[in-house]
C-alpha positions, 0 to 999 in steps of 0.5 A, spaced: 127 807 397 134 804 394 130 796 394 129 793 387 123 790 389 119 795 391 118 794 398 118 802 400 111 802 395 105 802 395 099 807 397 101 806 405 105 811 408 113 810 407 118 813 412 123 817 411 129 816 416 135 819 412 132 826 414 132 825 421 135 818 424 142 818 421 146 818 428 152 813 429 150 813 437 156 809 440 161 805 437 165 800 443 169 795 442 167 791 436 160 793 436 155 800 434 149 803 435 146 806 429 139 809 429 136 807 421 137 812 417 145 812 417 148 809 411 151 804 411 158 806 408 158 811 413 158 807 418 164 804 416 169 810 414 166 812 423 169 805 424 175 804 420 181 808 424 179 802 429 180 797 424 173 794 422 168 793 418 160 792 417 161 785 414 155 785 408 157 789 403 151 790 398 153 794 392 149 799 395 152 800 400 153 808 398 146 809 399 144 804 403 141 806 409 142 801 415 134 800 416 133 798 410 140 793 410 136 789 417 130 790 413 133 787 407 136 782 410 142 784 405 149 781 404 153 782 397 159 779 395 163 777 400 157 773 404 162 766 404 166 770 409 161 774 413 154 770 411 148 775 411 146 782 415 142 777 420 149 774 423 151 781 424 145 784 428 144 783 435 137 788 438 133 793 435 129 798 438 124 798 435 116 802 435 110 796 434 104 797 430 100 798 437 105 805 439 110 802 444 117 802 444 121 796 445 128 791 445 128 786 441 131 782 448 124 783 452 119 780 446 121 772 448 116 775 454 112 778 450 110 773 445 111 767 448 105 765 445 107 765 438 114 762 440 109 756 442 106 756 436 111 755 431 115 751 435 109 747 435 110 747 427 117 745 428 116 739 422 113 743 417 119 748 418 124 742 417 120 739 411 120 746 408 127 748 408 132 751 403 139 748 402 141 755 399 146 759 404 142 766 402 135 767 403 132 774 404 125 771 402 119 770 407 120 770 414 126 767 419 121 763 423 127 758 424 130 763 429 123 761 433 124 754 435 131 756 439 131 756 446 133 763 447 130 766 440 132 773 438 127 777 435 133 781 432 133 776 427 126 775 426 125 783 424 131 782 420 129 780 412 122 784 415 121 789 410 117 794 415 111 789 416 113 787 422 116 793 427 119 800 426 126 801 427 128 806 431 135 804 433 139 797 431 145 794 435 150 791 429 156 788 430 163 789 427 169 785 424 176 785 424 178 788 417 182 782 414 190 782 415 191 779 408 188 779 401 189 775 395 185 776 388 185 774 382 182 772 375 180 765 372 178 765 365 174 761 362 170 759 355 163 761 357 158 762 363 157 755 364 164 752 364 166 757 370 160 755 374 163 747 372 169 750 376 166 754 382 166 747 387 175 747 386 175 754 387 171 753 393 176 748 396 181 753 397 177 757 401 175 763 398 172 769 401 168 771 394 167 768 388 165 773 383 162 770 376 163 776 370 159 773 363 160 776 357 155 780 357 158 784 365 165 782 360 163 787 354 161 793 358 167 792 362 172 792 356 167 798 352 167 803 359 176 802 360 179 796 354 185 797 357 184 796 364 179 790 362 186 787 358 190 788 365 184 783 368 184 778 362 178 780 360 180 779 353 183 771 354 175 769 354 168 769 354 167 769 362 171 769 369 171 768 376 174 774 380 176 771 386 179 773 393 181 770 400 184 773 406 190 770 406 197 768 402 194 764 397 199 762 391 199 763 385 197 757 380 198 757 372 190 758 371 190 765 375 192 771 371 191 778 374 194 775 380 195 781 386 196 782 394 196 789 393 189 792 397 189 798 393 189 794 387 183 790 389 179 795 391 181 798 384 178 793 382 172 792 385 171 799 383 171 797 377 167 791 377 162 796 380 161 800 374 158 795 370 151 796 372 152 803 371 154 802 363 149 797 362 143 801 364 146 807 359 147 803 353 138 802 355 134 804 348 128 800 347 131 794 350 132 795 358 136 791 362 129 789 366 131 786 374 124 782 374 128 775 375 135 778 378 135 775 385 134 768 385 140 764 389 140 756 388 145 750 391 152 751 388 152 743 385 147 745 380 149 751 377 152 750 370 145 746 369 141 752 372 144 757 368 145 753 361 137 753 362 136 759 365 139 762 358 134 757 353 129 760 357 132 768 356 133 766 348 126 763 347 124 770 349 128 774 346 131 778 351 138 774 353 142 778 357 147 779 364 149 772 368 152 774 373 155 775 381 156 772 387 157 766 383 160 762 390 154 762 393 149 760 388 147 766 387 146 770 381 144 776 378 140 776 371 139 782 367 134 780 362 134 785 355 126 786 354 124 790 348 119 795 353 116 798 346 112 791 345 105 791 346 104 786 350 110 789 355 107 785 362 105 779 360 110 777 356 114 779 363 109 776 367 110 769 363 118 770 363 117 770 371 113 764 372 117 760 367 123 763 371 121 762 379 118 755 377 125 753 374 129 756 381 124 752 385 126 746 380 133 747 382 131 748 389 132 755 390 130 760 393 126 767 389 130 772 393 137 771 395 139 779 398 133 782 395 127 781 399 120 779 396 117 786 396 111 787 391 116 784 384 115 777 387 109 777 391 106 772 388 111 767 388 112 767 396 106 761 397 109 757 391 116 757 394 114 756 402 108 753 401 104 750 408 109 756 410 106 761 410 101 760 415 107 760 420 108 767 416 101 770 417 101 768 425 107 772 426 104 777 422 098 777 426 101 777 433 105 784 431 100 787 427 093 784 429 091 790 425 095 789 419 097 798 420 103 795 417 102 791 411 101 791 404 095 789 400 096 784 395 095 788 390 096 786 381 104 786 381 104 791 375 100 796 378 106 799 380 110 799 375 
């Protein structure tokens, strides 16, 4: 029930795995056995003595159940290092809409005829492609056109509509050797995105952007600790990490290889979130476009119209995180006293998505489409989609899984 997406609502049944399906079954060697309900922080202090890691980190990830993390297809902000949720799981066992209980390495058999027929579609699969490096919406048919698919993957990013996760394979990092972090301060947003690709050529682990806004509430939550991280030197940074010995350079300023240090620091960033949603009155941070993750090389021109589009409509807010995938959270300040509340959110939607799809993005980077952008997933995927339905149907010819195509404010 943590998604942004309202993925968990509607008028079906929700399952509630926290309660009773919150074992860590077996961890050996670098990989473990979780059953759904275990959150993912969890997983990783059971872990930690043996010196790894889950490697997704959502910020969620104290409250984050492993079910939802697979389901989600979640990442966070080190998905330069460690990719996706869906690089990380090797079998589920899982519950399908006809009662039984299977593992994911037994389905190839199982629905052989619907690994055909996507590999029929291997045209429309290639010309509907996304060249961003995170996605979490539609559905992985990719994973079909392999000789040896893992429906593992295909179940990952499925938000329920596919199977029940019973019990799911993950497997587990080595914790780095070495951390170096360090600040960039730039003028604004834009002229920090226009510095992302240099950064990139240092091979980074994490590149996250702060705008002014996130800057603001850092400085208002603790202006001494902002100093020490040069939040006071402009109107927007780059925070940035690597897993090895990196120099320091005359750009960098709260430069440090100390872990306890970074992780400080990272505590700190977390706050921010927090900060801007107590600072709420009749304007709230609302995450109706937060999500969308287009190619690095068209960022600045992204976010500069981006912004034009949040001061036409009066609600310019947060611009911000992991910025090294392209991938940036939006947190428009939308006056909720308003009369015509959702239409004006509708419209802001519609303009946004259309200008993510310009770019050649994506509508969901970690987030998931659930019920917020139901009604963008056909403008981004296209012919797609009909892929999607036969994969919906061969799992669930009797829809026992599946969301009705309700009015997208209905849940709110």
């Amino acid at each position: 029930g943590s998604g942004t997406t309202g993925a968990a609502l509607g008028d079906q049944i929700v399952l509630d795995c926290r309660t009773y399906m919150h074992k860590i079954i077996a961890v050996e060697n670098d990989t473990a056995w979780v059953e759904p309900g275990v959150y993912l922080s969890e997983l990783n202090q059971q872990v930690a003595s043996q010196n790894m890691v889950f490697g997704p980190d959502p910020g969620s990830k104290d409250y984050a159940c492993m079910g939802g993390v697979v389901a989600n297809n979640a990442a966070g902000p080190h998905a330069l290092a460690y990719g996706m949720t869906r690089d990380h799981v090797k079998e589920i066992q899982c519950v399908l809409a006809s009662g039984e209980v299977q593992s994911t390495h037994v389905l190839n058999e199982k629905f052989a005829a619907l690994v055909e027929i996507i590999r029929q579609s291997e045209h429309l699969i290639a010309a509907t492609q996304i060249k961003v490096s995170k996605n979490s919406s539609g559905l992985y048919v990719e994973e079909l056109l392999h000789s040896k698919p893992n429906f593992a993957r295909i179940l990952c990013g499925s938000e329920g509509r596919l199977a029940l996760f019973a019990a799911i394979e993950v497997q587990l990092v080595k914790k780095p050797a070495k951390k170096t972090f360090a600040v960039f301060p730039f003028a604004d947003r834009v002229v920090a995105a226009k510095a992302v690709p240099s950064i990139l050529a240092s091979s980074p682990v994490c590149i996250e952007l702060i705008d002014d806004v996130i800057q603001n509430a850092l400085i208002q939550a603790d202006p001494n600790k902002a100093s020490l991280l040069g939040l006071l030197q402009g109107g927007a940074s780059l925070w940035v990490e690597w897993f090895e010995d990196v120099p320091k350079d005359g750009g960098m300023i709260s430069y440090t290889q100390s872990e306890e240090t970074i992780a400080q620091h990272w505590a700190f960033r977390s706050k921010a979130s927090k900060i801007l949603h107590a600072m709420a009155s009749h304007r709230h941070p609302l995450r109706c476009i937060e999500d969308a993750c287009v190619p690095v090389d068209v960022l600045p021109a992204y976010i500069e119209e981006v912004d034009a589009l949040l001061t036409s409509y009066d609600c310019r807010g947060a611009i911000f995180g992991h910025i090294g995938n392209g991938h940036l959270h939006i947190n428009p300040w939308i006056d909720v006293t308003q009369s015509d509340l959702w239409s004006t959110i509708d419209q802001l939607m519609q303009s946004f998505y259309a200008i993510v799809l310009k770019y050649g993005g994506t509508i969901s980077g970690e987030h998931g489409d659930g019920y917020l952008r139901q009604n963008y997933v056909e403008k981004q995927w296209g012919d797609r989609v009909k892929l999607f339905e036969q994969v919906y149907q061969a799992f669930d010819p009797n829809n026992r899984f599946q969301r009705k195509k309700d009015p997208i404010f209905r849940t709110f």
